[in-house]
N, C-alpha and C positions, 0 to 999 in steps of 0.2 A: 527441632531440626531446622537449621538456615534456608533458606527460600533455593528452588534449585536454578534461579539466575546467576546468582554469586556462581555456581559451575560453567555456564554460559564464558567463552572466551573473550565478546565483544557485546556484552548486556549494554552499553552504551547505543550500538545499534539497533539493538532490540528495541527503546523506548524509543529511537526516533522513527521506527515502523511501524508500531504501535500510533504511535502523533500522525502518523501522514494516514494512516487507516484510519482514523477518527476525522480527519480531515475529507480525505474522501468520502466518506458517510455523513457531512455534514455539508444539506443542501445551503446554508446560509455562510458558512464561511466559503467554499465552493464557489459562490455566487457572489460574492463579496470582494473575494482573495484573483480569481481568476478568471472576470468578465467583467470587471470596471478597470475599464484602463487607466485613471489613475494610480493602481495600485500596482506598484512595482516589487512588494516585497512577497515572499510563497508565492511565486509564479507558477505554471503550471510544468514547465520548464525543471524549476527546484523539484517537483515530485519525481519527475522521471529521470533525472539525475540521480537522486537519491537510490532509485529503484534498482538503477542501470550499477552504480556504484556499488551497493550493495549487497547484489547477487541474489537477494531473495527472490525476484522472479525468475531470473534465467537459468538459475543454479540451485533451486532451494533444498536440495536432496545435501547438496555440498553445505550450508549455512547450517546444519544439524550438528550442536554444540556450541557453535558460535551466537548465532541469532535464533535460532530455531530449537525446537527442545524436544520435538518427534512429530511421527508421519502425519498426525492429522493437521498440523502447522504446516507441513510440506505440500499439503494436498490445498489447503488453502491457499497457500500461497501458487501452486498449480492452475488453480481457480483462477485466480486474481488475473494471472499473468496471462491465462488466454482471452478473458474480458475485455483486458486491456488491452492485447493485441487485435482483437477483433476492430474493437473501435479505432485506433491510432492504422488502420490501413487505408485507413480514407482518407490518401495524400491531399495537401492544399486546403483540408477544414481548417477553420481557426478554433483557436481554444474553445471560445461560446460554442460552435459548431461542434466542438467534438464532445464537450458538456452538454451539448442537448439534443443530440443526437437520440438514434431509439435505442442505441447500443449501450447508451452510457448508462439506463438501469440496472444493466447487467454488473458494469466496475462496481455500480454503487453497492448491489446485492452484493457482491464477491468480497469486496473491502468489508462490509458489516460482517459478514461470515467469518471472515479473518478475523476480527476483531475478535468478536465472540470466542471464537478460538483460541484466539491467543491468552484473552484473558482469565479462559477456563482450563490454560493450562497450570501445571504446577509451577512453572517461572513465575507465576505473576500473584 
């Protein structure tokens, strides 16, 4: 039986959700990627781009087929996106600031959840 991504409309996006959730779970790229200011490439900026583009926060009920492959993805991705909103409402932080924040344990929890999720679904 074929993997049920290949049914997925835009499995393409799915792996780079997947990447940026790995990325968020990972305190050393993290810290590497989006609090040393010489580093210009994966800004913190490219995550929420991603995010925003992609509808799996805002819309993840809607990404069901596309990126998504059932409710327990959608619920994590639920998770994720009140996480993140919590934190990113504290206009004027800077990226460090919103990385190290007390809030920011919680994205980190949410994304690892995600992940785990996602990876124990049958897309993957």
């Amino acid at each position: 039986m074929p993997p049920k991504d290949r049914a997925l409309q835009t499995p393409w996006i799915r792996s780079q959700l997947i990447d940026w959730l790995m990325k968020l779970s990972d305190r050393g790229w993290r810290e590497e990627n989006w609090t040393n200011e010489s580093s210009s490439s994966s800004c913190f900026d490219d995550a929420l781009d991603f995010f925003d583009d992609s509808g799996v926060l805002d819309e993840p009920r809607g990404r069901l087929g596309y990126v998504l492959v059932d409710e327990a993805e959608v619920a994590a991705m639920v998770a994720l996106n009140s996480a993140l909103d919590s934190v990113l409402k504290e206009k004027g932080t800077s990226v460090e600031g919103v990385t190290r924040s007390r809030g920011w344990a919680a994205v980190v929890e949410a994304a690892d959840e995600a992940l785990r999720t996602l990876r124990g679904s049958p897309a993957e």
